[in-house]
C-alpha positions in Angstrom: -17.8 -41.9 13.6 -17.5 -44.0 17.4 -15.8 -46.8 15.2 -13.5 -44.6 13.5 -11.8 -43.3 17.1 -11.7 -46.9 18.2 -10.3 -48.2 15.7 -7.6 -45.1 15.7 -7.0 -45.6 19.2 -6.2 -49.4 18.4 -4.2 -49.1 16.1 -1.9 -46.6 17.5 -1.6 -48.4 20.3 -0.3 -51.1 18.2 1.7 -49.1 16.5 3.4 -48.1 20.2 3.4 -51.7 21.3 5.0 -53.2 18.1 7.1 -50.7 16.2 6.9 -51.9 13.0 6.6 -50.7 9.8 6.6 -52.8 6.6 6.7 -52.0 2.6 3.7 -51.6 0.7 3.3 -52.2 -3.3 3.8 -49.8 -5.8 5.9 -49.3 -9.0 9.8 -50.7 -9.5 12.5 -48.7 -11.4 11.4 -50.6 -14.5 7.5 -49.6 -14.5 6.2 -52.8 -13.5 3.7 -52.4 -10.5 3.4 -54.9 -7.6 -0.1 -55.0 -5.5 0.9 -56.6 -2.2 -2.0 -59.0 -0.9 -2.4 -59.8 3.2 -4.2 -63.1 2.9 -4.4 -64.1 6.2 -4.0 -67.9 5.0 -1.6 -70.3 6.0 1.1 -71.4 4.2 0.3 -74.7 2.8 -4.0 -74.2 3.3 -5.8 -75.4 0.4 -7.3 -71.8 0.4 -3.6 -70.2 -0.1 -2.8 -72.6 -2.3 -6.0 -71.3 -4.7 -4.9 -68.0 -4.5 -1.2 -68.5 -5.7 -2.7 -70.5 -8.6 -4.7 -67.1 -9.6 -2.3 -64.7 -8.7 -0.4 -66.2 -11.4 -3.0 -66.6 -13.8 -3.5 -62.9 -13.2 0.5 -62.3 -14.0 0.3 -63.9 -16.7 -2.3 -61.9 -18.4 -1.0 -58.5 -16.8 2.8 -58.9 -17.9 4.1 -56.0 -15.4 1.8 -56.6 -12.7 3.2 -58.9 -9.7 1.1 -60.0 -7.1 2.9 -60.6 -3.8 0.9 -62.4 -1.5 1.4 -62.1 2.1 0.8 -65.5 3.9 -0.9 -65.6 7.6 0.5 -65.3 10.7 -0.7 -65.9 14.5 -1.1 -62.3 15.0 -3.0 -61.2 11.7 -5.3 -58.8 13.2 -2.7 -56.8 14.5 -0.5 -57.0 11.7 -3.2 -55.1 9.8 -3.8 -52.6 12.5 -0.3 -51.8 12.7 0.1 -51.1 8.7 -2.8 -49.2 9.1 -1.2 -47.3 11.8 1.9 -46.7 9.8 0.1 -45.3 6.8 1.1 -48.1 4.8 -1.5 -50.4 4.3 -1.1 -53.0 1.9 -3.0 -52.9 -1.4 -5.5 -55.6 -0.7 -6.2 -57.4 2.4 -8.1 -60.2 4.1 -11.0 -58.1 6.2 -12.2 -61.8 7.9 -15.1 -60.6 9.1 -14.7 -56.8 9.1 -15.0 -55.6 6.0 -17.7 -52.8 7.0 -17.7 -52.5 10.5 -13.8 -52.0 11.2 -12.5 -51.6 8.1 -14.8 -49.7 6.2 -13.4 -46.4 6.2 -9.9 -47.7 4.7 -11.1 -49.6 1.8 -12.8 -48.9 -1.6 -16.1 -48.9 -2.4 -16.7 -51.8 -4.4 -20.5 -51.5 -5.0 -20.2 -51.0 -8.3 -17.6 -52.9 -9.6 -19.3 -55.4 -12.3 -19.7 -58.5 -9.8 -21.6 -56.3 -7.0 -24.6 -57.1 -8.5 -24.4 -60.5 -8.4 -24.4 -60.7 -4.3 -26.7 -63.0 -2.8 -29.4 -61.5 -0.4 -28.4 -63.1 2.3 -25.0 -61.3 1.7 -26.8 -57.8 2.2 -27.1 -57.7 5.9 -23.7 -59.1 6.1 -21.7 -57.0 3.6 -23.6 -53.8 2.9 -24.0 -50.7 5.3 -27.2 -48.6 5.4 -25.8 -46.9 2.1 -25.5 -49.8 0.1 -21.8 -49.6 0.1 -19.7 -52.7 0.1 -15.8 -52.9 1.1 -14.7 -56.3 -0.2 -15.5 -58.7 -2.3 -17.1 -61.3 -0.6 -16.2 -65.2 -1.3 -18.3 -67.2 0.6 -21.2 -67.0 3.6 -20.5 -68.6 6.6 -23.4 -70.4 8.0 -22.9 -72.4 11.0 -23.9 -74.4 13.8 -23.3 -77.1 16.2 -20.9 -79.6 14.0 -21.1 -83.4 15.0 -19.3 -86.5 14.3 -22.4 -89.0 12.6 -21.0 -91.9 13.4 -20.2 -91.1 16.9 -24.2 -90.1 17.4 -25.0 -93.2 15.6 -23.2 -94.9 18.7 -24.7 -93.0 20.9 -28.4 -93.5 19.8 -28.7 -90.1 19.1 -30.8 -88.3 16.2 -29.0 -85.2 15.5 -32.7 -83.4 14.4 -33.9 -84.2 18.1 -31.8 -81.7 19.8 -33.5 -78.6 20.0 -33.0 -77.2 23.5 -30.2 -77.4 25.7 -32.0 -80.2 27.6 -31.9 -81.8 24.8 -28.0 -81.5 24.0 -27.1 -81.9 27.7 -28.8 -85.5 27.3 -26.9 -86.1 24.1 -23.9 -85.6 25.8 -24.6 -88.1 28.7 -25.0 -90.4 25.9 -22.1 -89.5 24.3 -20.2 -89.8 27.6 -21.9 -93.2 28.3 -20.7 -95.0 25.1 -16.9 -93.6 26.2 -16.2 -91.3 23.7 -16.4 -87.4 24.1 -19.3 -85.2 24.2 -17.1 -81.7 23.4 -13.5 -81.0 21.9 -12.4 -77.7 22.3 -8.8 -76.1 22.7 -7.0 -73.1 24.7 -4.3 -72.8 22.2 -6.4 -71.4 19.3 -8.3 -69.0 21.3 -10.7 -69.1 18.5 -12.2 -72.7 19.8 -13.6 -71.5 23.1 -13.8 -67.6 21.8 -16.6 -69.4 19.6 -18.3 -71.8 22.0 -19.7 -68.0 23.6 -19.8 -65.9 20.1 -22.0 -69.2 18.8 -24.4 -69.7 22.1 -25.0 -66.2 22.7 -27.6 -64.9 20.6 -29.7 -67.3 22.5 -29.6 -66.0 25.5 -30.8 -62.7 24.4 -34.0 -61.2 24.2 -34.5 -58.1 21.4 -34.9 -55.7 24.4 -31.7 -56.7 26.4 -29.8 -56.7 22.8 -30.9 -52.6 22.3 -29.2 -52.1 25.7 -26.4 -54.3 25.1 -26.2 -51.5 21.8 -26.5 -48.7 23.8 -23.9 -50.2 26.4 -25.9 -51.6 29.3 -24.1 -55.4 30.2 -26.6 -57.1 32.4 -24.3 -60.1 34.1 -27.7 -61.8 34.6 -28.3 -62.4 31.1 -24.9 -63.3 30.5 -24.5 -65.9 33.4 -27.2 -68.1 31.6 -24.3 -68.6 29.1 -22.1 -69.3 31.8 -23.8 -71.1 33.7 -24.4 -73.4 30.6 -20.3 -74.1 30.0 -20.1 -74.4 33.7 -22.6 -77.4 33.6 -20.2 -79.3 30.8 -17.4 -78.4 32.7 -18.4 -80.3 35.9 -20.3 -83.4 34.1 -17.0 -84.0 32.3 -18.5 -83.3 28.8 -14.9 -81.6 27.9 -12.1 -83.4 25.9 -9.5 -84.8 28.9 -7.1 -83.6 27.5 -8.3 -79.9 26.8 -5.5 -77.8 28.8 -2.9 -79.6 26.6 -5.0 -80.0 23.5 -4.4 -78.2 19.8 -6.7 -77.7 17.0 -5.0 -80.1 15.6 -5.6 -82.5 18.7 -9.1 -81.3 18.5 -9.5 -82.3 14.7 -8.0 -85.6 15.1 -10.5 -86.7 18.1 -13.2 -85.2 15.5 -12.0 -87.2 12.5 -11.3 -90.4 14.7 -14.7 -91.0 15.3 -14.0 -90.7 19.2 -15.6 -87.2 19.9 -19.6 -85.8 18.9 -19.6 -82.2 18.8 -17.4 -79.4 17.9 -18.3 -75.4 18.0 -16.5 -74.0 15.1 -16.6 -72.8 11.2 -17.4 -75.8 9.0 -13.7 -75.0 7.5 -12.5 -76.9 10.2 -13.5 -80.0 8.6 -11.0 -79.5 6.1 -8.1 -80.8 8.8 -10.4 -83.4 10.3 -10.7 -85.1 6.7 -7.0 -84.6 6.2 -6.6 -86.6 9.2 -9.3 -89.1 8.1 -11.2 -88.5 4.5 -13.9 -91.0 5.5 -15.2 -88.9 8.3 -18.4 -88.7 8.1 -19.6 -84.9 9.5 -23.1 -82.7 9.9 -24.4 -79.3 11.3 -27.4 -78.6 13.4 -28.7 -74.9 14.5 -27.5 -73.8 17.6 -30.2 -74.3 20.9 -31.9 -70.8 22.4 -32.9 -70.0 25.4 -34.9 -67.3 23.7 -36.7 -67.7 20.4 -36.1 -71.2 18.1 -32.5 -72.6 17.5 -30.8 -70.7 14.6 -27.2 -70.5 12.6 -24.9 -67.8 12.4 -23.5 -66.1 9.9 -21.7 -63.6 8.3 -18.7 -62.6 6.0 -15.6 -65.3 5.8 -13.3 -65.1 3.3 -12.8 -61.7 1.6 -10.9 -59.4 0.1 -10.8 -55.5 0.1 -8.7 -52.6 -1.8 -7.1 -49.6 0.0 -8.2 -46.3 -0.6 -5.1 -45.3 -0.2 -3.0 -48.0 -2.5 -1.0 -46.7 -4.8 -1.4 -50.0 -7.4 -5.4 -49.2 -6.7 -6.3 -50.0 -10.6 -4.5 -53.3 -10.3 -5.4 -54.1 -7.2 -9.3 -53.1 -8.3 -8.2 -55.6 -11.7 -7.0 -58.4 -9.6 -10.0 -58.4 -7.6 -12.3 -58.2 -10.8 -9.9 -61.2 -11.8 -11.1 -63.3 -8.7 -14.6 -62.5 -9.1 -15.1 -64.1 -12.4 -17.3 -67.0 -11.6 -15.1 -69.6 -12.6 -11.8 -68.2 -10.5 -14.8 -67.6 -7.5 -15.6 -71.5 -7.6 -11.7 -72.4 -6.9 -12.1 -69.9 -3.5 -15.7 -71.2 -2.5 -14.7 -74.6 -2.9 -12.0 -74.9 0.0 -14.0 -72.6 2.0 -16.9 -75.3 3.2 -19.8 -72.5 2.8 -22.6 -71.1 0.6 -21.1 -68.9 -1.9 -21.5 -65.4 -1.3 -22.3 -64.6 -5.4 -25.1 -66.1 -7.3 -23.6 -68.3 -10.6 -21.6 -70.1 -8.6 -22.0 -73.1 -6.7 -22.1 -73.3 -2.7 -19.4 -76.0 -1.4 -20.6 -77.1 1.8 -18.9 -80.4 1.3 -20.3 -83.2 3.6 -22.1 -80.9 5.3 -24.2 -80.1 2.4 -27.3 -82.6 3.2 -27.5 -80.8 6.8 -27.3 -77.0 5.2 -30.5 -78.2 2.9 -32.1 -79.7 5.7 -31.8 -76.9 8.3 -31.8 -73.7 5.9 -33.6 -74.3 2.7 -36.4 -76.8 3.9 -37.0 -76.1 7.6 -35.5 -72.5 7.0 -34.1 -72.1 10.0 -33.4 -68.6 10.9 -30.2 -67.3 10.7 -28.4 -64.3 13.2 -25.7 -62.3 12.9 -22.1 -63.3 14.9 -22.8 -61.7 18.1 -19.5 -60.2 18.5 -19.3 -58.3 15.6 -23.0 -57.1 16.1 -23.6 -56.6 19.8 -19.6 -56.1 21.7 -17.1 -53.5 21.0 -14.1 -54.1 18.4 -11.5 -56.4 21.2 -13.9 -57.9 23.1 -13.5 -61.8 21.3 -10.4 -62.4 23.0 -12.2 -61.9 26.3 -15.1 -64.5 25.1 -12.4 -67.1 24.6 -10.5 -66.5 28.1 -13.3 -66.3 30.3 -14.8 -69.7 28.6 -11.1 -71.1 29.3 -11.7 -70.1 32.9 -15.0 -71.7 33.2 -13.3 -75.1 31.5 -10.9 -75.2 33.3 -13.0 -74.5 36.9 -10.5 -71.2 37.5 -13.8 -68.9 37.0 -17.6 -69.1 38.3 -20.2 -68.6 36.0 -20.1 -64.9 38.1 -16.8 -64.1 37.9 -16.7 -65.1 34.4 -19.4 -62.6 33.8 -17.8 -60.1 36.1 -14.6 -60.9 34.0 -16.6 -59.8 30.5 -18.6 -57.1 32.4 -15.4 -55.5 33.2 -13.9 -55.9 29.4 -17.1 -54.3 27.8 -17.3 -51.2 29.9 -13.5 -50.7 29.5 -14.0 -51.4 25.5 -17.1 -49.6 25.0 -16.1 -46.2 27.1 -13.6 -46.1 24.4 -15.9 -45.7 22.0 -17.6 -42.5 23.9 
């Protein structure tokens, strides 16, 4: 119930802010029926591209059913907060990452469409409330870690599977730093790059008891500072790309792919640009250091796609997504996602960083947590956990006032919930 006034009071206040209003599908003067799709994918993305090639598939065997697919924009999330707003959702959207927790009471059960049971188990934390109920069918699983450059370690004369503390990465990064390339690439344009420097070193900072209280509200800046304090520390030994306040993703991906910087703190998608740039890159994931407990990846839903309750082309929108789930049409989505597949029959598609994933999951079985955002803060707070990391980078925040800075954020966000 808290997350269905939240998310009210959101989108309203998106709706105020922005105005807008936009068309949903539905039925034309001539009976066909169109099931408008928010992808949240960029034009030209190998992942857009996959799902124009099986919307038309899909048209093809459902004469008078169109699929209009919606590509991405810069302001995604609030695109959808504003059509839900409005009323007018569109038939199926992208819930990247929110299927149950923010969108849940918009979409249609899909538990029991024919696929459900084919989810892996890993998928049940992820996708599944305490019900059993799932909102979206899920593509692919999104394990990840700390993603290096090999042959830049290999410069270096550092073994990846020796860094298992912070001590341990600190001194990989004075290595780094000593061969002259860079120890760290990261980016204030896409606030996504530093937003998931803090959402990936988190959970490690955390103990089980100060994660109830974080729950129940309680934000201890003392716990959060050793985060801070950690960025703070690469900040002033120069661990940074130089040119980070100019820097893009794109910027990022070529220093990556250019064999001139070691580690990057984002979804192993991202490699997809950095082998555009350079196919022969040669890339790998390790689990992420702790503080508390033993190193671990995170994980959690990626790329997937619910059904309004509310749609009026809900059987075609419930056939298209049917449609996608067949294994075969599944396999074209997982394999330009760069993760474990969500559904068993088909194959994972971690790319390069396939011989990594086996090492770390299935024979050390590393443990696996959930993104702390979406488990531990309250719905708005990721934007925060990218500025306040900008501030530390960029030495305009202490490791204090940083926390202070996300303090303040998650008693504003979290009273809202009240």
């Amino acid at each position: 119930m808290k997350k269905i006034r939240i998310t009210a009071a959101v989108v309203s206040a998106a709706l105020a802010l922005t105005g807008l209003s936009a068309c949903g599908g539905g039925s034309s003067s001539s009976g066909s029926k169109t099931v408008e799709f928010m992808t949240m994918q960029s034009s030209g993305t190998p992942q857009l591209k996959v799902l124009q090639g099986l919307a038309k598939a899909f048209e093809k065997e459902n004469p008078g059913v169109n699929i209009k697919l919606l590509p991405g924009t810069d302001s995604n999330e609030n695109d959808i907060k504003v059509r839900l707003a409005g009323h007018n959702p569109p038939d199926i959207w992208a819930t990247h990452g929110w299927s149950r927790d923010r969108y849940g009471n918009f979409l249609e059960p899909l538990q029991n469409r024919p696929w459900a049971k084919n989810l892996k188990p890993l998928g049940n934390s992820v996708f599944k409330d305490g019900k059993g109920n799932l909102y979206a069918l899920p593509v692919d699983i999104q394990v990840s870690g700390v993603m290096y450059n090999k042959t830049v370690l290999q410069k270096a004369g550092v073994d990846p599977k020796s860094i298992t503390t912070w001590d341990d990465f600190d001194q990989a990064c004075a290595k780094v730093k000593e061969a002259g390339l860079t120890p760290i690439v990261s980016n204030p344009k896409d606030p996504g790059a530093d937003g998931d420097i803090a959402d990936y070193l988190l959970p490690g900072m955390y103990t089980d008891a100060q994660l109830k209280d974080l729950k129940k509200g309680k934000f201890d800046t003392s716990v959060y500072e050793q985060y801070t304090q950690i960025v703070k520390k690469w900040a002033d030994s120069k661990y940074f790309n130089v040119d980070y306040t100019s820097a893009s993703a794109d910027d990022d991906a070529r220093a990556m792919a250019s064999d001139q910087a070691a580690f990057f703190l984002r979804a192993n998608g991202n490699a997809q640009l950095m082998e555009s740039f350079n196919p022969n890159v040669k890339l790998g994931m390790f689990p992420v250091p702790a503080k508390v407990g033993k190193p671990y990846f995170s994980t959690g839903e990626d790329m997937a796609f619910g059904v309004s309750k509310t749609s009026k082309s809900k059987d075609e929108a419930l056939k298209f997504i049917d449609f996608m789930a067949k294994p075969a049409n599944m396999q074209k989505l997982v394999n330009v996602s760069m993760n474990d597949s969500a559904l068993k029959g088909v194959n994972s598609a971690l790319g390069q960083f396939q011989d990594t994933y086996d090492y770390w999951v299935k024979d050390q079985k590393t443990r696996t947590v959930p993104f702390f955002d979406r488990a531990y803060l309250p719905n708005g707070m990721y934007n925060t956990l990218g500025k306040s990391t900008d501030g530390l980078i960029t030495g305009q925040l202490t490791p204090e006032s940083a926390a202070e800075q996300v303090k303040t954020s998650f008693n504003s966000l979290y009273g809202q919930k009240s």
